[in-house]
C-alpha positions, 0 to 999 in steps of 0.5 A: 503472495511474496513467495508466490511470485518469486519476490526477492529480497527480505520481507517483513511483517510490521506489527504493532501493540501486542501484549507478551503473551500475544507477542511470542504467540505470533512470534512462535506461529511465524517462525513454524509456519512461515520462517521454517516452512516458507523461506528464512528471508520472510521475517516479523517486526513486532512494535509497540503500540503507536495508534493512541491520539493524545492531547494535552498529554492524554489518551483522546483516541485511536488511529490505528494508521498511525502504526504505518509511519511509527511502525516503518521508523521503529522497523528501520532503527531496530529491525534484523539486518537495519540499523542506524550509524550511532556515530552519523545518524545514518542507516548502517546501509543507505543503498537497500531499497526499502519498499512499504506495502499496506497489510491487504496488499497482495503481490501479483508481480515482483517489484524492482528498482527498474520501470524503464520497461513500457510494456510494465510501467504506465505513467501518464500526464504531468507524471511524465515530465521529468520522469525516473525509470529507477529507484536510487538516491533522491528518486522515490517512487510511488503509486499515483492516489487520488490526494491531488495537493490537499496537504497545501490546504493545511496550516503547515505552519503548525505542522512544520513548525519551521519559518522556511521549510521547502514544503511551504514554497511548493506550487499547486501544480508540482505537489499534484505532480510530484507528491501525490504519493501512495503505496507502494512506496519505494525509496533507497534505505537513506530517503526512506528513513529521513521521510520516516523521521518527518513523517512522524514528527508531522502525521499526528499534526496532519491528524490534528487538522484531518482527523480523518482516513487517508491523514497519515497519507497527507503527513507522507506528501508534507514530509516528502515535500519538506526533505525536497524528496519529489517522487515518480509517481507510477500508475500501474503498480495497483489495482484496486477500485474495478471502476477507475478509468486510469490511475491504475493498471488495470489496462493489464487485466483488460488485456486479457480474454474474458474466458481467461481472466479466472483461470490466470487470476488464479495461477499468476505468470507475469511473464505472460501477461503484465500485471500490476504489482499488487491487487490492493483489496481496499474496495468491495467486489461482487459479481451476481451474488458471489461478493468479497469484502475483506472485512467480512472475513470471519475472523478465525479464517486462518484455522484449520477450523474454517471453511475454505472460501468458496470457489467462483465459477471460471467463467463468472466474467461472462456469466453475469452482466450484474451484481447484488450488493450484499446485506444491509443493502436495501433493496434486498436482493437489488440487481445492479448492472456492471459492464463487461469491462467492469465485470472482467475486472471483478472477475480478476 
């Protein structure tokens, strides 16, 4: 999707916990297919595995997110063309911009530093007050989630360990402003690796409290909160759960004609109409009987053995006022209506 939209900039892969046979495997596949046929600024991270929780010096379990932090700082130490001033403890260059995605992030528009453009940013709310329109020292950005300033509901005194830190001082109504921060994450290279360095010191004592998903996000809130990093959160950089009333972008893809919003969806062009930055696939989408689940995918989809997926008719907005959720749901086969808005947004 990066290559499709014209991204700039390097992108990288991070992965995490792979053996060495499974480490050149992917190494060998993403140089052939990706590297050498794509573009050379398209690059792998591989990482050691970072997902085991501990206890008491043993293995107790598996939170695979907590690759995300562990994975970023390790990328950020050791990855091509990062580094850390061994003389200052500082990146080798703090002015990069440093954007972190989720792995089921697809880029629909390419990202900047600048939302000082309107007619592409929305921001609403008391995410106004004080607002940043570009990314620079000081000024991370990121997508408005729904973590309001839960993190403040922890026992931040044994997750912080400090007496004083500026975490413990911030009221309610500014960690609902400032900190409720979610990918895409974007932050210059000097913010990015500080955040990183706290964010793992403090998620697997975030887990300790919330063993739950969404705990690595809290630990991003603390550790933002503790380096005195608020952030502009932005709405419109996501699409993801077809039923939100705001908090995305999908006012972009209510925009456009029912009749077109297929046939766009499948040959993108931002600069025709705004688009968020990237559809997030963290929800399940279904119209009449056709569905999309990402963990439904087979997983040898990337073979030239599989199937393609099939082809949804063009004009499946308008076709269908309904969805059949797929099994196990009961009952089989159970119709259930979705308005025309809801059902465009599907469409997409």
């Amino acid at each position: 999707s990066a290559l499709k939209v014209g991204q700039e900039g390097y992108v990288t892969r991070i992965a995490s916990g792979c053996e060495d046979d499974e480490a050149e495997a992917e190494r060998e596949w993403h140089n052939k297919h990706i590297k050498q046929a794509m573009s050379e600024k398209f690059n792998i991270h591989l990482t050691p595995h970072f997902s085991s929780v501990k206890k008491d010096g043993q293995v107790v379990g598996n939170y695979e997110f907590f690759n995300k932090p562990f994975g970023l700082r390790h990328w950020m130490e050791n990855g091509e063309g990062m580094g850390v001033d061994p003389k200052t403890g500082a990146m080798k260059d703090e002015d990069t911009i440093v954007i972190l995605l989720d792995p089921d992030h697809v880029i629909l528009q390419p990202f900047s530093d600048d939302f000082s453009d309107e007619n592409r940013t929305v921001i609403t709310g008391n995410h106004l007050e004080n607002k940043k329109t570009r990314v620079k020292h000081g000024s991370p950005f990121g997508q408005l989630y729904g973590l309001g300033g839960g993190w403040l509901k922890f026992d931040l005194d044994k997750i912080l360990g400090e007496a004083d830190s500026p975490a413990k001082h911030v009221p309610m109504r500014d960690a609902q402003r400032d900190y409720p921060a979610g990918p895409p994450y974007l932050a210059t290279a000097r913010d990015m690796y500080q955040i990183a360095i706290k964010w793992t010191d403090f998620v697997p004592k975030v887990h300790d409290q919330y063993p739950h998903l969404l705990a690595e996000m809290y630990a991003y809130c603390v550790a933002a909160a503790h380096l005195k990093l608020p952030h502009q959160i932005v709405n419109s950089m996501m699409v993801s759960n077809t039923g939100m009333s705001s908090g995305e972008g999908w006012r972009f893809i209510d925009k456009i004609p029912a009749e077109e919003v297929c046939e766009y969806a499948s040959a993108l062009d931002y600069k025709k109409h705004a688009l968020p930055n990237v559809l997030h696939h963290c929800q399940r989408y279904m119209l009449g009987k056709h569905f999309f689940g990402k963990r439904r995918l087979p997983k040898d989809f990337f073979t030239c053995e599989s199937p393609m997926l099939v082809q949804v008719p063009g004009d499946i907005a308008l076709k269908y006022d309904y969805r059949i959720p797929p099994p196990p749901h009961k009952p089989p086969g159970e119709k259930k209506p979705v308005s025309k808005h809801v059902a465009k947004r599907e469409a997409f």
